[in-house]
C-alpha positions as CSV (number, residue, x, y, z in Angstrom):
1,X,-2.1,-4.0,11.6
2,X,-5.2,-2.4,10.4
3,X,-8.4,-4.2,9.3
4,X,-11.8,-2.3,8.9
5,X,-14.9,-4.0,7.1
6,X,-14.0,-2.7,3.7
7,X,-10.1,-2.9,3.7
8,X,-7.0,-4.5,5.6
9,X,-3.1,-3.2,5.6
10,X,-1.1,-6.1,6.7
11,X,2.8,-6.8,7.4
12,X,4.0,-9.9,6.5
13,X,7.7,-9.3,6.5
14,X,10.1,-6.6,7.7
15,X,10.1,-4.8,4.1
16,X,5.7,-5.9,3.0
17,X,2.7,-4.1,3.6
18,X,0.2,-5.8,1.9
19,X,-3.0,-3.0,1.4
20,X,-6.3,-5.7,0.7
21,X,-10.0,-4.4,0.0
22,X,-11.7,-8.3,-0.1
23,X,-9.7,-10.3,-2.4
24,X,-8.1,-7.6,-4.6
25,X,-4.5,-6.4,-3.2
26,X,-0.8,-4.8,-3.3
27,X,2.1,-4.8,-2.2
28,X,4.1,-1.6,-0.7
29,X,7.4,-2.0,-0.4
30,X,8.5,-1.3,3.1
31,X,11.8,-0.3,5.3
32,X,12.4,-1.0,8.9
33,X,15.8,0.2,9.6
34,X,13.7,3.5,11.1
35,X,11.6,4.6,13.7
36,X,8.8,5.1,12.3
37,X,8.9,2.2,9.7
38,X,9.1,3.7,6.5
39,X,6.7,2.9,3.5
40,X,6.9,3.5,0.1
41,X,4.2,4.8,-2.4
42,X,4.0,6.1,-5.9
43,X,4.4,9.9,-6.3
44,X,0.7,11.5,-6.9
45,X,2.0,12.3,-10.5
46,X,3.1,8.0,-11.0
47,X,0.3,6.4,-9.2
48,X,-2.0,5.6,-12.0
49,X,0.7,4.0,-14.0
50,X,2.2,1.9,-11.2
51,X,-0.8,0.5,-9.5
52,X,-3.8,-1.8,-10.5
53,X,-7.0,-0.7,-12.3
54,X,-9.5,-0.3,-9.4
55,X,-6.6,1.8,-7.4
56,X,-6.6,4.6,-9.9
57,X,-8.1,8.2,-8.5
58,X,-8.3,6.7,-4.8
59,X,-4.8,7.6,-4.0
60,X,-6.0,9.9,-1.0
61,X,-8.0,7.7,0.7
62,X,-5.7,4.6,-0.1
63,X,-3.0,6.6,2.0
64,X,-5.0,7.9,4.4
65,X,-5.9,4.3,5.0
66,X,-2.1,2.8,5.1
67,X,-0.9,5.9,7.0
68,X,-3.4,5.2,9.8
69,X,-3.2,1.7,10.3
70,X,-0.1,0.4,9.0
71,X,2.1,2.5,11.8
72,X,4.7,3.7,9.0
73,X,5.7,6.7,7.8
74,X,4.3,6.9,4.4
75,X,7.5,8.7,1.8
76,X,7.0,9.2,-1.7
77,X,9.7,7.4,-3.9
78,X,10.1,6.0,-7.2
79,X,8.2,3.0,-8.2
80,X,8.2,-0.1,-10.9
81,X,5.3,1.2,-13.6
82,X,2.6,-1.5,-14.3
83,X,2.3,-3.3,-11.0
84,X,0.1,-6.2,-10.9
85,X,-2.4,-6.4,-8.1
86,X,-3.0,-9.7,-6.2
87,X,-5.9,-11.9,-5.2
88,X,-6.6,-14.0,-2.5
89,X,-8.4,-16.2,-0.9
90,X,-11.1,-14.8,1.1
């Protein structure tokens, strides 16, 4: 997977794509039934409302991001509102 100074997109499992800037993080849902792998975002119009505080107005460069280094095809689809972020250990 991807990892660049300021950011890392990482697969854990068949169906997780974990997008990590330092300790802050979130979890895309993923599908691997397809070639391409598909992942899953928030529609533009939904992104605010389902992702953490420090995601909000970065959506373009947060896909950019998982588009080039997760190897997935990114698809818009619906998505739980009010997602927590995650942290970890750095």
């Amino acid at each position: 997977m991807g990892v660049d100074d300021s950011f890392e997109v990482e697969s854990r499992w068949k169906e997780q794509v974990f997008y990590w800037e330092g300790q802050r993080g979130f979890l895309f849902d993923a599908g691997w039934g397809v070639s391409p792998p598909v992942l899953y975002v928030p529609p533009a119009d939904e992104w605010d409302a389902c992702t953490p505080l420090w995601m909000h107005g970065r959506r373009d460069l947060i896909l950019l991001r998982l588009e080039t280094h997760s190897r997935h095809r990114i698809a818009e689809g619906p998505y739980p509102r009010s997602q927590g972020g995650l942290t970890r250990e750095v």
